[in-house]
N, C-alpha and C positions, 0 to 999 in steps of 0.2 A: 669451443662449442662444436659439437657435430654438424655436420653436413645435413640429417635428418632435423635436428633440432634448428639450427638455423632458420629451413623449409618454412618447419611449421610455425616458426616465430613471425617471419613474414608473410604468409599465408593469416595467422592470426591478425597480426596490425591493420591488413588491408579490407578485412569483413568490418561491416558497419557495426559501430557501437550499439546496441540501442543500452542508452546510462537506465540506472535506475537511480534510486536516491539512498541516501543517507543521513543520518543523525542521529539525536539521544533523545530518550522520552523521560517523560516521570508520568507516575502511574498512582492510583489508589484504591483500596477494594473497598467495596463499600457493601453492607449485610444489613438489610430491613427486613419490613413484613412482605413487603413485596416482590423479595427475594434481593437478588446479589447482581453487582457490577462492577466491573471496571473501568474507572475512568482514565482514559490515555491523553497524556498534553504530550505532543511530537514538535519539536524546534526541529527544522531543516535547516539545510548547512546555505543553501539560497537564502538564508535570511526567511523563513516564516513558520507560523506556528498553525497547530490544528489539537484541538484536543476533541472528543466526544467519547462517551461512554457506551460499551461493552459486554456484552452479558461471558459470563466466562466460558460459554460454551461454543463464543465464537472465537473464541482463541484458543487455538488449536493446540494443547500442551501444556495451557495452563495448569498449574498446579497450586495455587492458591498464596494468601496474603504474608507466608513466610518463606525465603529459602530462595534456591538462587531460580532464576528467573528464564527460561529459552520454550518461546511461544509464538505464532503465529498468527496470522489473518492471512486470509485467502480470500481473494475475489477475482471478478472477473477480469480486472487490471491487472493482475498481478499479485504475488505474494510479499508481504511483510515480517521480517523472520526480526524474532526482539528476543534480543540477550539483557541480562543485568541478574538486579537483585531485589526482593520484596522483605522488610524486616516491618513488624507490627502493622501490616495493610499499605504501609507506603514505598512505592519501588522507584527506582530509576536504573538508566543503563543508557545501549543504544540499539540503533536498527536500521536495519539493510533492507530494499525492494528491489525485487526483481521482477519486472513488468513479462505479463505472460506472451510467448510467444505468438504475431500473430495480432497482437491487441492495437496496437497503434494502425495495424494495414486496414486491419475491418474498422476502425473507426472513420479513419479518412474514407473509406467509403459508402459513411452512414452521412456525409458529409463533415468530419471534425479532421481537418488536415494538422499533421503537427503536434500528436498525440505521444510528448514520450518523457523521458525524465520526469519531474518535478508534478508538469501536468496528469502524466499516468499516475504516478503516485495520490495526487488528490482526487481523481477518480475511484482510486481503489478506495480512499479513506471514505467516500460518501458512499462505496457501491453503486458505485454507476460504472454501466457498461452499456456494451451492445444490444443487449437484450431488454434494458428498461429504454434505450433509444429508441428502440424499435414499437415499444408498445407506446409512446408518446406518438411516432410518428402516424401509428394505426389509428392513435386518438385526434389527429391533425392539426396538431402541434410539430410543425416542419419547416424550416429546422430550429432546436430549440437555440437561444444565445449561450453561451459559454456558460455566464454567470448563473443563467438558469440550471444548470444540469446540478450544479453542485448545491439546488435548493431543491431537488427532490426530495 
């Protein structure tokens, strides 16, 4: 190994992780009168699940109920990037999060200390952030419990 490369290996090891998460979803599309969804069930590798549904136009790449499958969510926690495949409306694969720069500092100072992995990641699946914190707290509602935030 180089002398450069070494540097930066060490330099890398000793910056703080912030984890994101991981796992595999399965997925389904679903087309009524009411228009169209997708329903996402996410198994995390911590052992838990989350599913809720979708409109496809929050999924960023969507490309519909056939073919192979690399799509997005974005929120203010962070991004969720889902690889796989969709054959007749039904998909599965996996997915990576990558908590947004930044998110875990301003939360711990909305009062939510210890905003990162697992818990950013459930944040971003309910969208909740900073910004729906902050208009609860304007409504005096300060500070909400934990279990509240992911029942907005």
């Amino acid at each position: 190994m180089s002398c450069l490369a070494s540097i930066v290996f060490t330099v890398a090891s000793l910056l703080p992780a912030q984890a994101g998460g991981t796992g595999t979803w399965t997925g389904q599309f679903h087309r009524h009168e009411l228009g169209e969804y997708v329903q996402l069930n996410l198994q995390l590798e911590e052992s838990s699940n989350w599913g809720q549904s979708y409109s496809p136009e929050e999924l960023g790449g969507f490309n519909g109920p056939d073919g192979e499958a690399r799509f997005s969510l974005s929120r203010e926690a962070g991004t969720i990037d889902f690889e796989g495949t969709f054959r007749n409306g039904k998909g599965a694969g996996f997915f990576d999060f990558t908590p947004a720069p930044g998110f875990a500092r301003e939360m711990e100072r909305l009062g939510y200390p210890d905003v990162s992995g697992e818990k950013a990641l459930h944040l971003a699946l309910a969208d909740v952030g900073p910004r729906k914190v902050r208009e609860f707290k304007d409504l005096g509602f300060d500070p909400l419990p934990w279990d509240d935030l992911f029942a907005l």
